[in-house]
C-alpha positions, 0 to 999 in steps of 0.5 A: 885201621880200626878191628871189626865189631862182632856181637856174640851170644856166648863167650866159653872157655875164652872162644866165641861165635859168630854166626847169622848174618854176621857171619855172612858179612864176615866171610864174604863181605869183610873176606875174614880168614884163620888168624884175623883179629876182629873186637866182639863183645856180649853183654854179660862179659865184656868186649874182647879184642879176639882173632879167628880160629876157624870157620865153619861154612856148613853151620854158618859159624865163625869161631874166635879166640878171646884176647886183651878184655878191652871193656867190662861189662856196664854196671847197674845206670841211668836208663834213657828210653825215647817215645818217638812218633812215626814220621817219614821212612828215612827220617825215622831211620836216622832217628834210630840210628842218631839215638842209639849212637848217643847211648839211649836205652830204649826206642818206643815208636808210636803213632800220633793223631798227625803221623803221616806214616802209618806201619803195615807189616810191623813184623818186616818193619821191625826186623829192618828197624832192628839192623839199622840198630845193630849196626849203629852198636857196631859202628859207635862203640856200645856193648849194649843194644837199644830194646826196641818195643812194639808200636804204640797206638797212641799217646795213651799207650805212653807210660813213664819211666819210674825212679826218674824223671819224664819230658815231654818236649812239647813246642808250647812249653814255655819256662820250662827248659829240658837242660835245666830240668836234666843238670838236676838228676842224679846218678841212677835217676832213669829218664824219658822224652817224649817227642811228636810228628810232623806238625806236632800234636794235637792239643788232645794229645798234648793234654793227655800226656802231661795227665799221665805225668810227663812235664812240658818243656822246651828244647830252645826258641826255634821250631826243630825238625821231629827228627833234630828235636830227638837227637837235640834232646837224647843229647841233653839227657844223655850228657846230663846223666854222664856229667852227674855220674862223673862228679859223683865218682 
């Protein structure tokens, strides 16, 4: 049976704390007790496999005790970040979910002139947005959690990422394919994909972001899904910069 996840803000003097609605999950849901062992894991240190030492209803705390450092913290990398426009409730979810599981970097929701999803209360939208991230971390076994930025406006708004390489997947793209653009980059390179709603873009659009430098290419001969086509390209890149990592080490 595979140990719990926890992230945790601090890690002193080999403890740390679980708190919030971690601890809530924890105590109530997983029924954790002194002596449990649990994985936690912080940016700045690591991942640790840690068993529970005490827990403290009143200040919503559960305090553990650090074990075998199962991971170093990651070191200076390539960075994904996905420009993702708004489409439906549950199929924008499963985008977060499936990006952060494959390692993407940063998630930059935007609305596009054809999103049919318009965000009302960004703050609550947000806040769910958040946790469906934070559990996908736990689940796939990363120390770090995807930024989540604010929702653009448009197209215009998109900016590329600098020291990298930028995409845009565009469905009219034509002799230019992503995996032969992403084998190219090197270990350090930082990438970016730009992916469209339902219906894709308007040629507008379309126009303005290969002027802002995003180059058009395409992810195959078939017509994806908004949501297959961001997995299907966060894929790409994120095994093209493994695999460039891997043959220069």
């Amino acid at each position: 049976m595979s140990l719990h996840r926890f992230f945790v803000n601090k890690i002193s003097n080999d403890r740390a704390w679980i708190s919030g609605g971690d601890f809530n999950h924890a105590k109530n849901v997983l029924r954790l007790r002194e002596g449990s062992e649990v994985i936690v894991f912080n940016y700045e240190y690591g991942e640790f496999t840690a068993k529970v030492e005490s827990i403290d209803a009143g200040n919503n705390s559960l305090t553990v005790v650090l074990g075998e450092k199962i991971r170093e913290r990651e070191g200076k990398r390539s960075f994904i970040t996905a420009h993702v426009a708004l489409i439906k409730k549950e199929n924008f979810e499963f985008i977060l979910e499936k990006l952060t599981e494959i390692g993407v970097d940063v998630i930059a929701p935007f609305t596009a002139k054809r999103s049919v999803v318009k965000v009302k209360d960004e703050a609550k939208k947000e806040k769910r947005w958040e946790n469906i991230i934070y559990t996908a971390v736990k689940q796939s076994g990363r120390i770090t959690t995807p930024g989540l930025m604010p929702v653009a406006g448009g197209v215009e708004e998109i900016n590329p990422v600098e020291s990298g390489e930028n995409f845009f997947i565009y469905e009219k793209a034509t002799g230019a394919y992503l995996i032969d653009e992403a084998v190219k980059l090197t270990p350090g390179d930082n990438a970016s994909f730009i992916i469209g709603p339902e219906g894709g873009f308007e040629e507008s659009e379309a126009g303005i972001i290969m002027n802002k430098g995003f180059k058009a290419v395409s992810i195959g001969d078939t017509i994806l899904r908004a949501e297959t086509a961001a997995v299907a390209a966060a894929t790409v890149l994120a095994q093209a910069l493994r695999r460039s990592k891997w043959k220069n080490s």
